[in-house]
Every structure is written in C-alpha cells, then in structure tokens.
Backbone as a printed PyTorch tensor [residue, N CA C, xyz], in Angstrom:
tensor([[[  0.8310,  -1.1720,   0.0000],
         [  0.0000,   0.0000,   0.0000],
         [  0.8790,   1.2410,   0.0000]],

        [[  0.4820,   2.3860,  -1.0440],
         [  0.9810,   3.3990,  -1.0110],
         [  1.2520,   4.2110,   0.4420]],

        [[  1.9710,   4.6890,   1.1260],
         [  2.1440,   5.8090,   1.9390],
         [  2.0620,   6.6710,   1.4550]],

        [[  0.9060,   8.0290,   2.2240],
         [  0.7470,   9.1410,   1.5020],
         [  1.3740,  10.0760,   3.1610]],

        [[  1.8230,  11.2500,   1.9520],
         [  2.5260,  12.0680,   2.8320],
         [  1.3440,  13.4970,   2.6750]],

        [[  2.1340,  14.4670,   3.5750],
         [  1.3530,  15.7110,   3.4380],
         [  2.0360,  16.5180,   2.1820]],

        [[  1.0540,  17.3240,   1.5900],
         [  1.0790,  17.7430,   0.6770],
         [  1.6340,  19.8070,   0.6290]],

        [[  2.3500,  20.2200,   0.4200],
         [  2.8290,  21.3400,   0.8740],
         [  2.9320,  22.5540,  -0.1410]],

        [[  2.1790,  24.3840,  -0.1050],
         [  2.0400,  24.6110,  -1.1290],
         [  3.2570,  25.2060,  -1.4640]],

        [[  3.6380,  25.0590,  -2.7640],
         [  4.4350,  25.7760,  -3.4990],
         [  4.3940,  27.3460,  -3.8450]],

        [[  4.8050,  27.7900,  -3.0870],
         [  4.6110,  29.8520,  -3.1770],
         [  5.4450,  30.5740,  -4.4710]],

        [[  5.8640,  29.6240,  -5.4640],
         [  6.7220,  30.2420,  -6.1910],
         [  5.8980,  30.2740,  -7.4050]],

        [[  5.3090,  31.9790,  -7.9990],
         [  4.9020,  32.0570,  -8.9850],
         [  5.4020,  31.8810, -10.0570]],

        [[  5.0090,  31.0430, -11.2050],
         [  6.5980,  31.0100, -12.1240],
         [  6.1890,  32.2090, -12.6200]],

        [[  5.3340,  32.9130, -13.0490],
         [  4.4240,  33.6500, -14.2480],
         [  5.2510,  35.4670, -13.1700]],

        [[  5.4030,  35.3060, -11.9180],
         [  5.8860,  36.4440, -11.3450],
         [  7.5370,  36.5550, -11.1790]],

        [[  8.3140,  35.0150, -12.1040],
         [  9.4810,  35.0990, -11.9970],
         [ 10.2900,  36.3790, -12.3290]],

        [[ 11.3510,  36.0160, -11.1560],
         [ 12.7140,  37.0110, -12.1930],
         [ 13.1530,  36.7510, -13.4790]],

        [[ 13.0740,  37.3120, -14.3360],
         [ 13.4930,  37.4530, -15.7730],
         [ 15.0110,  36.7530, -15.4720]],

        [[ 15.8410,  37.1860, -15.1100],
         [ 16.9980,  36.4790, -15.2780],
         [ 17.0400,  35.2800, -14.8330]],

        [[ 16.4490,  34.4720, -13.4150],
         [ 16.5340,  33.2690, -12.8960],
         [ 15.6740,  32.3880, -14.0270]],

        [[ 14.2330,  33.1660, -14.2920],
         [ 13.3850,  32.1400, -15.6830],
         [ 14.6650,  32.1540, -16.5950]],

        [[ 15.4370,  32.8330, -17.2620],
         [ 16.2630,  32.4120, -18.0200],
         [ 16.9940,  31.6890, -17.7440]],

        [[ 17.9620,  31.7660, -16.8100],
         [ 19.2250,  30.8800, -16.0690],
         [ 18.4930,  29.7900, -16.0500]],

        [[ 17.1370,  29.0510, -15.6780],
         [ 16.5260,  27.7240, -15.4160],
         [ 15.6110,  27.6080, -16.4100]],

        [[ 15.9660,  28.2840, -17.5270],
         [ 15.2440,  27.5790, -18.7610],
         [ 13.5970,  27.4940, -18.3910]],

        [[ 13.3290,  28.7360, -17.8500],
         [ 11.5320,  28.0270, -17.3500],
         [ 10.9610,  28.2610, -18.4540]],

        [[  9.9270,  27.9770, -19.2180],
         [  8.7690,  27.9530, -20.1590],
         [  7.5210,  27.7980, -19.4760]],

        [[  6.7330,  29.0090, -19.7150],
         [  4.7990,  28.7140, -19.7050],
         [  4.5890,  27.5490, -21.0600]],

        [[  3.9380,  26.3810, -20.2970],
         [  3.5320,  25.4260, -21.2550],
         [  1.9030,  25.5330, -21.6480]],

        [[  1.1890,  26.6720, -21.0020],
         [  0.1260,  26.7150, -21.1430],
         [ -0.7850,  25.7420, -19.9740]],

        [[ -1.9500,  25.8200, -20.1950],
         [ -2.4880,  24.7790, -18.8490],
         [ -2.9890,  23.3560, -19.6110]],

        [[ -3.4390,  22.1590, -18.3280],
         [ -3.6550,  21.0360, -18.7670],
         [ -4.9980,  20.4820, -17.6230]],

        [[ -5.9600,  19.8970, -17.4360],
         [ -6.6510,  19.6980, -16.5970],
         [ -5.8080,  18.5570, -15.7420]],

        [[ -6.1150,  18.6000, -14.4800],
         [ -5.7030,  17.2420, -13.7840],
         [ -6.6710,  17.3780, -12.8860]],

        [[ -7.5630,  15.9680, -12.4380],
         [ -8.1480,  15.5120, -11.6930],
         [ -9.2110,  16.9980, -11.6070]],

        [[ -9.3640,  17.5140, -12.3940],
         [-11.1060,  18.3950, -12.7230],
         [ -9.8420,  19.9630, -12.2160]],

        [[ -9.4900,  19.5430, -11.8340],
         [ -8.3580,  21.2400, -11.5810],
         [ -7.5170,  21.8450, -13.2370]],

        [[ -7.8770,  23.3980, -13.4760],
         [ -7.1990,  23.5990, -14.4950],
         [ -5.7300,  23.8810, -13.7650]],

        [[ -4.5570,  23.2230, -14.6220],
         [ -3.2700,  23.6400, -14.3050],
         [ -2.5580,  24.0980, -14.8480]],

        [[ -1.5350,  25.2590, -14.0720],
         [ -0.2620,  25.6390, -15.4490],
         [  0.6260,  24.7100, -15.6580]],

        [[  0.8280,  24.8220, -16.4880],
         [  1.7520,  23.7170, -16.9920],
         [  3.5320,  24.9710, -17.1650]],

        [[  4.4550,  24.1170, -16.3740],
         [  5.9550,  24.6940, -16.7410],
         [  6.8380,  23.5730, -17.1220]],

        [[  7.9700,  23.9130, -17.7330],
         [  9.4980,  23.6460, -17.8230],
         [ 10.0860,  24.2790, -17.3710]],

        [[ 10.9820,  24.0000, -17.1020],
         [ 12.5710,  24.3400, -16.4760],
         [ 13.5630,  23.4610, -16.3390]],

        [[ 15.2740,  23.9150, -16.0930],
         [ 15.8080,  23.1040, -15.8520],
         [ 16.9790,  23.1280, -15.1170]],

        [[ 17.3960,  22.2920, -13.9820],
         [ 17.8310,  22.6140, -12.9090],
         [ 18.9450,  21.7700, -12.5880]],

        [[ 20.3580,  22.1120, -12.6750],
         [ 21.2540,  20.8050, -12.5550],
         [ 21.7010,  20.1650, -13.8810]],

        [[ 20.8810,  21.0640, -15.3320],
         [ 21.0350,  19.8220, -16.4320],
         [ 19.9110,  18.9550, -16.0050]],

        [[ 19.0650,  18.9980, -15.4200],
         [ 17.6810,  17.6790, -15.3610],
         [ 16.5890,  18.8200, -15.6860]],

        [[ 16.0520,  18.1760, -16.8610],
         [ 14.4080,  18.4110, -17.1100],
         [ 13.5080,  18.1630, -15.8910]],

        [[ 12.7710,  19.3660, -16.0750],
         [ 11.6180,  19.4380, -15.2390],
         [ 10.3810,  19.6770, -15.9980]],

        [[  8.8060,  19.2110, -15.3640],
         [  7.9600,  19.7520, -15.8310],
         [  7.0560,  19.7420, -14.2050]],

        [[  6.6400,  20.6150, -14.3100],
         [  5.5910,  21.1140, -13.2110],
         [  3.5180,  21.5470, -13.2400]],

        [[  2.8870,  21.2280, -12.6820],
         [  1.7810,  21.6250, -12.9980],
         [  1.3250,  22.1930, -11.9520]],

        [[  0.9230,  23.7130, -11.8190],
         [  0.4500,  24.1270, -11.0590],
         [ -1.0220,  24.5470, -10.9370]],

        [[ -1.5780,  24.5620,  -9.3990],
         [ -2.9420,  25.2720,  -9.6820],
         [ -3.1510,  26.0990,  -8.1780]],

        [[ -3.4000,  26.9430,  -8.2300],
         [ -3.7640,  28.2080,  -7.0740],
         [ -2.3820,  27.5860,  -6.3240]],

        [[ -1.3530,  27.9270,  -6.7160],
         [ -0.1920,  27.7910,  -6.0120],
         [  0.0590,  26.4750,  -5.4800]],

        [[ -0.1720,  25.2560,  -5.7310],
         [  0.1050,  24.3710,  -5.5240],
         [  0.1940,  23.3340,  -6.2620]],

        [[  1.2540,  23.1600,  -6.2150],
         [  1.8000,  21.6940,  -7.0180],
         [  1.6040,  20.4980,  -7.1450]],

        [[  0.7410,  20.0450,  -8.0170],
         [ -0.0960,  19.2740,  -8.3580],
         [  0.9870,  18.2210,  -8.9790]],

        [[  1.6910,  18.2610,  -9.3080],
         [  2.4130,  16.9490, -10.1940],
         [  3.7820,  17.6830, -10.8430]],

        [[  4.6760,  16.9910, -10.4330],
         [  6.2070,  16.9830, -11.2580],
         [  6.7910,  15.7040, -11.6900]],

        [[  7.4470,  15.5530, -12.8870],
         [  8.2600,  14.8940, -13.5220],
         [  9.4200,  15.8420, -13.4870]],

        [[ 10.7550,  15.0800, -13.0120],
         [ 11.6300,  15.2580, -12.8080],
         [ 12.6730,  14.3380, -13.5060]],

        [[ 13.7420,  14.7410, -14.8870],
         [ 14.2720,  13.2000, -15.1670],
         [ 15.7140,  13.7090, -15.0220]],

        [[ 16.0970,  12.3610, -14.6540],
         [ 17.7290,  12.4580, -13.9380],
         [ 18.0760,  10.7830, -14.2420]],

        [[ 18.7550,  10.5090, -14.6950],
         [ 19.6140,   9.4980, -14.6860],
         [ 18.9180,   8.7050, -15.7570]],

        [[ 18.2920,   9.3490, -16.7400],
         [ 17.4940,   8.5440, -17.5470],
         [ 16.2810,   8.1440, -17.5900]],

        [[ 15.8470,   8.3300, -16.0530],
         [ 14.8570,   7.8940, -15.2900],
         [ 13.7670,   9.2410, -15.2670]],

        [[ 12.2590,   9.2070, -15.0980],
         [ 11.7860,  10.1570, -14.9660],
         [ 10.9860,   9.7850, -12.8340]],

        [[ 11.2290,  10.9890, -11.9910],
         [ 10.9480,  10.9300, -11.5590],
         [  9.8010,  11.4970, -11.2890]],

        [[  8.7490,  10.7180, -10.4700],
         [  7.2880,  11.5540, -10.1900],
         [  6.6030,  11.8240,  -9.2990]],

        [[  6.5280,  13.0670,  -9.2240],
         [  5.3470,  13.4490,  -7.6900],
         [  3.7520,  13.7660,  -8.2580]],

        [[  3.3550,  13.1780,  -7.4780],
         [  1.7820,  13.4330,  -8.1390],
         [  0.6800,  13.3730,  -6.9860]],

        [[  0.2570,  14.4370,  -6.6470],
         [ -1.0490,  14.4890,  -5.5270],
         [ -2.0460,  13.6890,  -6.1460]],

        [[ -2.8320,  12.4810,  -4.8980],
         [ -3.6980,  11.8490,  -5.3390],
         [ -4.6810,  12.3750,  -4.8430]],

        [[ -4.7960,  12.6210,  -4.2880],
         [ -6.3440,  13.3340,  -3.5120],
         [ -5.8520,  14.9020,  -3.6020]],

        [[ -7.0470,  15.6700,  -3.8370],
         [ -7.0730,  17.1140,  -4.0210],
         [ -8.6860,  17.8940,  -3.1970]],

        [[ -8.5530,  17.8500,  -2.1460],
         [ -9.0830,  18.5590,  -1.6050],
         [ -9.2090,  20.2590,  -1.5820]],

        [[-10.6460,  20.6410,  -1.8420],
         [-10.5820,  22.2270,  -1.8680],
         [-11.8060,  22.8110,  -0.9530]],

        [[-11.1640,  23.2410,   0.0140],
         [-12.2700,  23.6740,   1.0000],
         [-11.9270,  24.8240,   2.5870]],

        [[-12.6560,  25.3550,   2.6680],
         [-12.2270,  25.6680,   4.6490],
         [-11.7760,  24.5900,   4.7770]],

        [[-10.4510,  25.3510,   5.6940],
         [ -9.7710,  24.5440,   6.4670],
         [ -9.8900,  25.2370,   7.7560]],

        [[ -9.7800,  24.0730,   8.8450],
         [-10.2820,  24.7340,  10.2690],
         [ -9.0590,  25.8690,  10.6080]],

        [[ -9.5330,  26.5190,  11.6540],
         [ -8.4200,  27.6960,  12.1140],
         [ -7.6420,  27.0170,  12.9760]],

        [[ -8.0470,  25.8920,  13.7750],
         [ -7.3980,  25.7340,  14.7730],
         [ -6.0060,  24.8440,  14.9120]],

        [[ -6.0500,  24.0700,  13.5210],
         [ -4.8980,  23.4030,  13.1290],
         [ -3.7450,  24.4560,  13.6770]],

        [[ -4.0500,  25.7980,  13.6020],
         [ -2.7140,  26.4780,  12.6370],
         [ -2.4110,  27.5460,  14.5570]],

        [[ -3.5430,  26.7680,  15.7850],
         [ -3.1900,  27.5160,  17.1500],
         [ -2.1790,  26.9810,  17.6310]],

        [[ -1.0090,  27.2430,  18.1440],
         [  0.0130,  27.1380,  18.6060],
         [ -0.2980,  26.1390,  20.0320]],

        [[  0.4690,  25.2810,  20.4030],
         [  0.2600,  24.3780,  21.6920],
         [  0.6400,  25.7280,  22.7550]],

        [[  0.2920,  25.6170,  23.7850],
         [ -0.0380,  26.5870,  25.1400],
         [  1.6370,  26.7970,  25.4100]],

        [[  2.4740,  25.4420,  25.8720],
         [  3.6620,  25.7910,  26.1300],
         [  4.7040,  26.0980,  25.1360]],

        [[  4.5440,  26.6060,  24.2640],
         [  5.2990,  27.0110,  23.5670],
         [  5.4780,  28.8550,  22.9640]],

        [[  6.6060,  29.1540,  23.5650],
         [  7.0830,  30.9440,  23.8140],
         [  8.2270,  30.8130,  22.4720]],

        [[  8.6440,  32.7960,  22.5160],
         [  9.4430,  32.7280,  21.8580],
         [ 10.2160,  33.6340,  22.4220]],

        [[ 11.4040,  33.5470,  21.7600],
         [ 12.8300,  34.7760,  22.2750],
         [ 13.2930,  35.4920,  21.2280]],

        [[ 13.1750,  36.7020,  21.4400],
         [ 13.7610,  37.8090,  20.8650],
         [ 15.6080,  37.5900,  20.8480]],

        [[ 16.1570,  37.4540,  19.6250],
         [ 17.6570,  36.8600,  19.9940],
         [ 18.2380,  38.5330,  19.5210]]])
C-alpha cells in the first residue's frame, strides 16, 4: 500500500518570476492542462542539467516529472481537496514561547 505524505504549497509564482533566474533555469509557460477536474499551469525548467515539468494550480503543485539518470521521476497528488480549512490546526500548543535573539 501506497504511503501518503502531506502535501505542501508551493509559493513560487513562475508567471511572477525574475526574468533572469526564468532564463538561467530555462523556465517555459507550457500553457495549462486539466488534472483531476483542476485547471493547471503547466511549466518547464531546468535545474542541474535535469528536465523538469511542473503543474500548477492556485499555487500548488499538483504533479512533477523530474528526469535524472534517464529515469523520470514523479510526484503526483492523489487526492485534491478544496475547501475551509479549520483555524485551529494552525493555534500554537499553550507551552510554547518565543525569544527575541
């Protein structure tokens, strides 16, 4: 059985990139593609010499192919939840302070 992990959003607009880093990493707008009823952007880039392709939707990363060694590697969200999320996930436990360093 698959292990599913948590899913984490990606804050990096490609479409608000720096002009020089989209160049340096080869990014391309591929236009969008549907996945699982979500419209996505679709990118390239490339990082290391390894092809990338990315699909994004409201800032989160829905699926990458990554190929390196010949091999294509893949991340792909299986479940896509869109909804309120509670507030209280995000309340801090009681004993926990912070220090001004």
């Amino acid at each position: 059985m698959k292990e599913l992990k948590r899913w984490y959003v990606n804050d990096f607009d490609y479409s608000k990139g720096d002009p020089k880093l989209m160049e340096r990493y080869k990014v391309k707008d591929l236009g969008t593609e549907i996945i699982d009823g979500k419209e996505c952007k679709k990118y390239s880039a490339e990082f290391g010499g390894s092809p990338i392709q990315t699909w994004v939707w409201n800032n989160v990363m829905i699926k990458t192919i990554t190929q390196m060694g010949g091999k294509d590697f893949v991340i792909e969200a299986v479940k896509i939840q869109d909804g309120a999320v509670d507030s209280k996930i995000f309340d801090l436990p009681v004993d926990v302070t912070f220090k001004e360093l």
